[in-house]
Wavefront OBJ file of the C-alpha trace (Angstrom):
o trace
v 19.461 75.899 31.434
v 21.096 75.024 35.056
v 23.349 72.620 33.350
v 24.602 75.143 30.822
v 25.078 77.830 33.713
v 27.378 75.364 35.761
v 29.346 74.094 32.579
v 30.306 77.758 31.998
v 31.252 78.024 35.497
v 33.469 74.623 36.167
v 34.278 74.434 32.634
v 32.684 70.686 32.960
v 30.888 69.519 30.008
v 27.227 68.566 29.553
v 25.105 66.371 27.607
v 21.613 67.254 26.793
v 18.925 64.001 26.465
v 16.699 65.848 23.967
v 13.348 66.153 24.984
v 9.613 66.417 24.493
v 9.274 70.277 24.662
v 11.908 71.101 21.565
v 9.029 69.745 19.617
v 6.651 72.719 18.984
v 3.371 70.976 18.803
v 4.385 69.754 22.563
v 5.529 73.130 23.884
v 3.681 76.306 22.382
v 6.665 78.031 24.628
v 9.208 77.309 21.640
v 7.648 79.765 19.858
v 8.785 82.576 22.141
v 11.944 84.057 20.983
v 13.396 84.071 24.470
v 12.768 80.463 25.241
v 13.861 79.535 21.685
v 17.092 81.597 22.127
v 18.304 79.880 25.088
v 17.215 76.126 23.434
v 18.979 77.464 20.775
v 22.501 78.442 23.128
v 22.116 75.097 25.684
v 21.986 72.775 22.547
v 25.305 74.615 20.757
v 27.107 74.548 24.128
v 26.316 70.857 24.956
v 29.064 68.656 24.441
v 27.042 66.042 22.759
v 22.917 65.548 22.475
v 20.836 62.136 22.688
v 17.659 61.676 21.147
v 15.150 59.318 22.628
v 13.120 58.657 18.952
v 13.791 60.237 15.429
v 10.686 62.556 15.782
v 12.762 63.927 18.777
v 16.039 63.848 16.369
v 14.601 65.874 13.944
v 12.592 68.630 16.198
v 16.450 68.902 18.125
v 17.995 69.077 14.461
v 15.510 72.719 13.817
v 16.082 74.435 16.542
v 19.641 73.826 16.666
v 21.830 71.932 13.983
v 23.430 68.874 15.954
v 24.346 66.612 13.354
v 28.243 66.173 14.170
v 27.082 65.771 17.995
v 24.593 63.839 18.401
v 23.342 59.646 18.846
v 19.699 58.127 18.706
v 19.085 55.732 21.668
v 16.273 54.315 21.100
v 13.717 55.113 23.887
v 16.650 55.810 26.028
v 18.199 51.920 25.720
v 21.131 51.812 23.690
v 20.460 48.715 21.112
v 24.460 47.488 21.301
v 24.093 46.955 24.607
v 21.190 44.183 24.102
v 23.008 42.462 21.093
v 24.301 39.368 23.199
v 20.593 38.793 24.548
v 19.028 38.416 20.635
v 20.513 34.657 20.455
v 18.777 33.844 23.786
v 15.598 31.293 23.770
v 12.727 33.562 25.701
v 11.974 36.016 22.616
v 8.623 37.745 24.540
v 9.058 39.323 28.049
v 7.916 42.270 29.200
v 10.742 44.586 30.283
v 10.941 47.112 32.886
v 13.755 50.042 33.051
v 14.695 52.547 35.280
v 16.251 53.173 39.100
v 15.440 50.865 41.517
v 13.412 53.330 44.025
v 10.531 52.453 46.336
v 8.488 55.457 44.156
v 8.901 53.574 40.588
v 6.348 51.123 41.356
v 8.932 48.292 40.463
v 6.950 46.291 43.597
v 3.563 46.643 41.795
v 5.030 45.785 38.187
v 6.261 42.208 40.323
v 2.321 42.437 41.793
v 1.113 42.548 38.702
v 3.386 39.550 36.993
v 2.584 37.338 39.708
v -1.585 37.771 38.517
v -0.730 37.329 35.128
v 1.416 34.102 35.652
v -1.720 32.565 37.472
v -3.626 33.748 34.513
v -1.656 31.721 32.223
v 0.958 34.210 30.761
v 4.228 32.339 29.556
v 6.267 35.456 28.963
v 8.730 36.530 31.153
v 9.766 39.753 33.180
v 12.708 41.375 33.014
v 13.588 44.328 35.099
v 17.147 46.336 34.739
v 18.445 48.838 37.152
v 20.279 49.185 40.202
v 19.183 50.742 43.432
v 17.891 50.823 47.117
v 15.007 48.138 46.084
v 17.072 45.904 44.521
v 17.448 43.541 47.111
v 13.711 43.809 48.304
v 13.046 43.354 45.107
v 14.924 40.366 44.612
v 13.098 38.984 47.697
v 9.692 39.673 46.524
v 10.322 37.900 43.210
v 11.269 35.215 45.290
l 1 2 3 4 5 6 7 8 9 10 11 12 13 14 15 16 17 18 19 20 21 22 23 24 25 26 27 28 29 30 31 32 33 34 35 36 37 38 39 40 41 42 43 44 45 46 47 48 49 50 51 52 53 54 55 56 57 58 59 60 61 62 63 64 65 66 67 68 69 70 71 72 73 74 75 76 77 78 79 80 81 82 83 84 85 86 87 88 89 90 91 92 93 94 95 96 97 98 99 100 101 102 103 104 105 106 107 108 109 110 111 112 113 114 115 116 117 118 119 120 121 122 123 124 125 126 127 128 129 130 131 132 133 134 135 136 137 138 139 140 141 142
């Protein structure tokens, strides 16, 4: 709603990550006419919509028709991006996402890899983002 209200006001536009509450089993607040309304209004204004699974695609699709705007990226990772890694050797890793903050628990993900590699675990970790941790975190996986 805040995004919408400062597009109309700089004329900047917005894109809208669709989201778990346009589906209505998730949010029984849909159902109200005023909350559907202004779904309805922040969707037709955005300049273009993501969609995080199909489920999500489709339950963005009924409340407001975004078919000419709109991309699937799957769980928020856009596949093109990851093309050149498909020819690389390691096919199993466990892969972590997001900003490099202290509150992301990136440290404890590293904690944790370090127990399963003296378990025996041959898979490797992968973590992408950028951030304040990065270089701590860099250290620690050192």
């Amino acid at each position: 709603f805040m995004v919408r209200e400062l597009g109309k006001m700089t004329g900047l536009p917005y894109i809208i990550t669709s989201h778990g509450d346009l589906h209505p089993v998730n949010s029984k607040r849909l159902s109200r006419r005023n909350v559907r309304t202004r779904c309805q209004r922040i969707l037709r204004d955005a300049a273009w919509v993501t969609h995080l699974t199909p489920v999500m695609e489709t339950a963005s699709h009924q409340v407001w028709d975004t078919h000419l705007k709109s991309t699937l990226i799957h769980n928020g990772i856009h596949l093109a991006a990851w093309q050149p890694f498909q020819t690389c050797q390691e096919k199993n890793y466990i892969l972590g996402i997001g900003r490099l903050e202290r509150g992301k628990g990136f440290h404890i993900l590293i904690e944790m890899y370090a127990q399963l590699i003296k378990r025996g675990i041959s898979n490797s970790l992968v973590i992408a983002g950028t951030g304040q941790e990065e270089e701590s975190l860099r250290a620690q996986c050192q």
